[in-house]
C-alpha positions, 0 to 999 in steps of 0.5 A: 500500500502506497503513502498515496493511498494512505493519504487518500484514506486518511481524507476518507476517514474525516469525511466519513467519522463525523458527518452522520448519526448513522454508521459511518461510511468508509471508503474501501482502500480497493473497492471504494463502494459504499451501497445504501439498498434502502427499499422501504422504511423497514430495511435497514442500511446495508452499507460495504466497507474495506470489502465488508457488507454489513446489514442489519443481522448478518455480515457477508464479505468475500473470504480466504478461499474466495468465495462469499460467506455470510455470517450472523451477527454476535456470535457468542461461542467463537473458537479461533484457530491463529493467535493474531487474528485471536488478538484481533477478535479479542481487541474488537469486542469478540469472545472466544470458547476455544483457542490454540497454545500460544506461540513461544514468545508470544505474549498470552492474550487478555480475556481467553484465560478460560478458553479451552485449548484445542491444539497447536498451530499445524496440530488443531484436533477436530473433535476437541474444536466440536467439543466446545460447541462453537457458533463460529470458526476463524480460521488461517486461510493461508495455512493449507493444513487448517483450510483441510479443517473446513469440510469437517467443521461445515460438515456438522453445520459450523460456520466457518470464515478462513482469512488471509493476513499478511499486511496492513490492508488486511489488517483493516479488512479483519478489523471491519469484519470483527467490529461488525460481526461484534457489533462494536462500531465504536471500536473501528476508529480507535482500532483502525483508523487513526491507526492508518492516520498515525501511519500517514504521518509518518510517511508524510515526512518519509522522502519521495526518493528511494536512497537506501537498499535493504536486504530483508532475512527470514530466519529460523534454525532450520533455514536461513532465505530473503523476503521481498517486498510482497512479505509483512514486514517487506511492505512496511519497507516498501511504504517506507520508500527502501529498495528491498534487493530480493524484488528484482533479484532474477530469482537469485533472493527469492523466498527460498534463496540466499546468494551471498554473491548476489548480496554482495553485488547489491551491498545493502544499506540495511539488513533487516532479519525476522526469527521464527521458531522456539530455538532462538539460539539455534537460529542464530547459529543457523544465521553465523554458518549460512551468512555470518560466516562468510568472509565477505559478509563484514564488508557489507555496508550494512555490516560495517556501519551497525545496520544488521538488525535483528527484529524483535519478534512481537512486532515483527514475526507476529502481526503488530495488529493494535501496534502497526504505528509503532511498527512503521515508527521503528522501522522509520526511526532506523532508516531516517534517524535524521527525521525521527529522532 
C-alpha cells in the first residue's frame, strides 16, 4: 500500500467519522463502494466497507478461499484457530470458547484465560474444536493444513470464515469484519483508523526518493532465505520508500534463496532479519554458518556501519495488529534517524 493511498484514506476517514448519526461510511482502500439498498422504511442500511457488507443481522464479505460467506451477527461461542487474528477478535469486542497454545514468545492474550485449548498451530484436533460447541470458526486461510479443517467443521453445520493476513490492508479488512460481526462500531476508529492516520504521518515526512537498499532475512534454525517486498514486514519497507534487493533479484533472493554473491553485488544499506521458531539460539547459529560466516559478509555496508538488525519478534514475526504505528515508527526511526529522532 502506497503513502498515496494512505493519504487518500486518511481524507476518507474525516469525511466519513463525523458527518452522520448513522454508521459511518468508509471508503474501501480497493473497492471504494459504499451501497445504501434502502427499499422501504423497514430495511435497514446495508452499507460495504474495506470489502465488508454489513446489514442489519448478518455480515457477508468475500473470504480466504474466495468465495462469499455470510455470517450472523454476535456470535457468542467463537473458537479461533491463529493467535493474531485471536488478538484481533479479542481487541474488537469478540469472545472466544476455544483457542490454540500460544506461540513461544508470544505474549498470552487478555480475556481467553478460560478458553479451552484445542491444539497447536499445524496440530488443531477436530473433535476437541466440536467439543466446545462453537457458533463460529476463524480460521488461517493461508495455512493449507487448517483450510483441510473446513469440510469437517461445515460438515456438522459450523460456520466457518478462513482469512488471509499478511499486511496492513488486511489488517483493516479483519478489523471491519470483527467490529461488525461484534457489533462494536465504536471500536473501528480507535482500532483502525487513526491507526492508518498515525501511519500517514509518518510517511508524510518519509522522502519521495528511494536512497537506501535493504536486504530483508527470514530466519529460523532450520533455514536461513530473503523476503521481498510482497512479505509483512517487506511492505512496511516498501511504504517506507527502501529498495528491498530480493524484488528484482532474477530469482537469485527469492523466498527460498540466499546468494551471498548476489548480496554482495547489491551491498545493502540495511539488513533487516525476522526469527521464527522456539530455538532462538539455534537460529542464530543457523544465521553465523549460512551468512555470518562468510568472509565477505563484514564488508557489507550494512555490516560495517551497525545496520544488521535483528527484529524483535512481537512486532515483527507476529502481526503488530493494535501496534502497526509503532511498527512503521521503528522501522522509520532506523532508516531516517535524521527525521525521527
Amino acid at each position: 500500500m502506497k503513502r498515496m493511498v494512505l493519504l487518500l484514506l486518511s481524507l476518507v476517514i474525516v469525511a466519513g467519522m463525523f458527518t452522520a448519526c448513522s454508521s459511518p461510511k468508509v471508503e474501501d482502500v480497493d473497492t471504494p463502494l459504499v451501497e445504501d439498498n434502502k427499499q422501504n422504511d423497514d430495511v435497514t442500511e446495508s452499507i460495504t466497507e474495506f470489502g465488508v457488507t454489513i446489514n442489519e443481522d448478518t455480515v457477508s464479505f468475500i473470504d480466504g478461499r474466495g468465495q462469499e460467506v455470510t455470517i450472523d451477527k454476535k456470535p457468542q461461542r467463537a473458537v479461533v484457530l491463529y493467535n493474531s487474528f485471536l488478538e484481533v477478535w479479542m481487541e474488537n469486542g469478540g469472545s472466544v470458547v476455544g483457542k490454540l497454545e500460544p506461540s513461544v514468545g508470544q505474549d498470552e492474550i487478555a480475556g481467553v484465560e478460560d478458553a479451552e485449548i484445542v491444539g497447536k498451530l499445524g496440530a488443531i484436533s477436530v473433535e476437541k474444536v466440536i467439543s466446545v460447541e462453537p457458533d463460529l470458526i476463524i480460521v488461517n486461510s493461508t495455512q493449507k493444513s487448517q483450510l483441510e479443517l473446513i469440510p469437517s467443521f461445515e460438515g456438522v453445520g459450523i460456520p466457518v470464515i478462513a482469512i488471509d493476513y499478511v499486511g496492513l490492508e488486511d489488517y483493516l479488512t479483519i478489523t471491519r469484519l470483527f467490529t461488525a460481526l461484534n457489533e462494536r462500531e465504536d471500536l473501528f476508529k480507535s482500532n483502525a483508523l487513526d491507526i492508518v492516520e498515525e501511519i500517514d504521518n509518518i510517511l508524510s515526512v518519509i522522502p519521495e526518493e528511494k536512497e537506501h537498499k535493504v536486504l530483508l532475512i527470514m530466519a529460523s534454525a532450520k533455514s536461513v532465505s530473503a523476503r521481498d517486498s510482497s512479505s509483512y514486514v517487506g511492505m512496511m519497507l516498501e511504504d517506507l520508500n527502501t529498495i528491498n534487493i530480493a524484488d528484482n533479484s532474477d530469482g537469485a533472493l527469492g523466498t527460498q534463496n540466499f546468494s551471498m554473491e548476489k548480496i554482495l553485488e547489491e551491498d545493502p544499506d540495511f539488513i533487516f532479519v525476522q526469527t521464527t521458531g522456539s530455538d532462538m539460539d539455534a537460529t542464530l547459529d543457523r544465521l553465523k554458518e549460512d551468512a555470518e560466516s562468510n568472509p565477505a559478509w563484514a564488508s557489507l555496508s550494512a555490516v560495517k556501519n551497525d545496520r544488521y538488525i535483528i527484529l524483535p519478534k512481537d512486532m515483527y514475526m507476529f502481526k503488530a495488529n493494535l501496534r502497526y504505528a509503532e511498527a512503521y515508527e521503528n522501522l522509520a526511526t532506523i532508516i531516517y534517524p535524521e527525521l525521527f529522532q
